[in-house]
C-alpha positions in Angstrom: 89.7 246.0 245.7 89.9 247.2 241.8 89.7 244.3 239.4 90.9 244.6 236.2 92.4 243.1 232.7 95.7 243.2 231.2 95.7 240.3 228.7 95.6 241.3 224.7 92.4 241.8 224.5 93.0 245.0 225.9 96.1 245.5 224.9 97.2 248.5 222.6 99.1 247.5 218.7 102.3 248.5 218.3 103.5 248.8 214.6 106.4 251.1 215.2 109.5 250.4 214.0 108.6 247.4 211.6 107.2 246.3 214.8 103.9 243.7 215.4 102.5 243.0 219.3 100.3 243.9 221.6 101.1 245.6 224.4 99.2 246.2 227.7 100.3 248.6 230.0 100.2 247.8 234.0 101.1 250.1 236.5 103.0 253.5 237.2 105.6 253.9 240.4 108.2 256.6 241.4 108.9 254.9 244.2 110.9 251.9 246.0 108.7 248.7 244.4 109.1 245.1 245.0 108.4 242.6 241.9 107.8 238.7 242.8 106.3 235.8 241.4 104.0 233.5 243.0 103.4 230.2 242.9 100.2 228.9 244.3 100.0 224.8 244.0 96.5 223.1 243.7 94.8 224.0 247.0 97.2 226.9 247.6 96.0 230.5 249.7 97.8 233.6 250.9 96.1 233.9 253.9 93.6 236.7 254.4 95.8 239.7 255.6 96.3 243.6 255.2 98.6 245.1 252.5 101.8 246.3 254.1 101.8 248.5 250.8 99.7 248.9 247.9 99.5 245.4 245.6 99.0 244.7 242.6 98.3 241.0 241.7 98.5 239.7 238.0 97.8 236.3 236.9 99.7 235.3 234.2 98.5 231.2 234.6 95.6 229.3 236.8 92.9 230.0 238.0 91.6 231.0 241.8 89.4 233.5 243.6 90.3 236.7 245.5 88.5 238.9 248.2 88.7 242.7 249.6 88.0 243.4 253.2 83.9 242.4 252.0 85.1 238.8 252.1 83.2 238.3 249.1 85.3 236.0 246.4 85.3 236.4 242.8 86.8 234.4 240.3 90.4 235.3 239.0 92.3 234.1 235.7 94.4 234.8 233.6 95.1 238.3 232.0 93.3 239.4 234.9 94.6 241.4 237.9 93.4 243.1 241.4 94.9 245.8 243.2 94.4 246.4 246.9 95.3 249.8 248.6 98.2 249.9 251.3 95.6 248.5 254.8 93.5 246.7 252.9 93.0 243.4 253.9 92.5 240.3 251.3 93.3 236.8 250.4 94.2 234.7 247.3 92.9 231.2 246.8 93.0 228.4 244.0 91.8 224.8 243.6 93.4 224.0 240.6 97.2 226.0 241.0 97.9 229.8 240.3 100.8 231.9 239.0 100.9 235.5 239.7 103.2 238.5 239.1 102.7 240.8 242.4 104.0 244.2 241.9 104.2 246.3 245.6 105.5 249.3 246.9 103.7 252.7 248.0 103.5 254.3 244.6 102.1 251.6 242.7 99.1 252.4 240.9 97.3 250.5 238.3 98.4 252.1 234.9 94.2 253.1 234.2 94.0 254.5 237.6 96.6 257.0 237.3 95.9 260.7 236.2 97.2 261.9 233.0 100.6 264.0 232.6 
């Protein structure tokens, strides 16, 4: 499991063009990729399971914890994301509610973890 931000803080300024925001990039795919949103209510889980494909989780509201196949949870919020590799197993929980962006597919890599071209 890699944990990592993507909230402003991190974020790159972009002036071009009479333009004025922040932008943060996320991840890099050539191939087939599924985008969802989930919802986890107060008390919500996705169950501890292996990735069919490699994820990438981003919490855009909430609060929750996460774990790799160590089982050890750390906290999650918001700007903050995990990625798991394709077999790895892990599970999603929150007390208080969660939303989440979940961007999978076999070529998605977490924009920092992808080699220069």
């Amino acid at each position: 499991m890699e944990w990592f931000r993507f909230d402003e803080r991190v974020g790159n300024p972009i002036t071009e063009f009479g333009s004025d925001f922040i932008m943060s990039k996320i991840a890099i795919t050539e191939e087939k990729t599924h985008i969802t949103c989930m919802y986890l209510q107060v008390g919500g889980s996705i169950g501890y399971h292996p990735a069919v494909v490699n994820q990438l989780l981003l919490v855009v509201k909430g609060e929750g914890t996460v774990c790799g196949e160590e089982r050890e949870f750390i906290s999650i919020s918001e700007g903050e994301a995990v990625f798991w590799n394709k077999g790895e197993k892990h599970e999603t929980r929150s007390e208080k509610g969660l939303t989440a962006i979940v961007i999978e597919g076999d070529g998605v890599t977490p924009d920092w973890m992808a080699s220069p071209s």
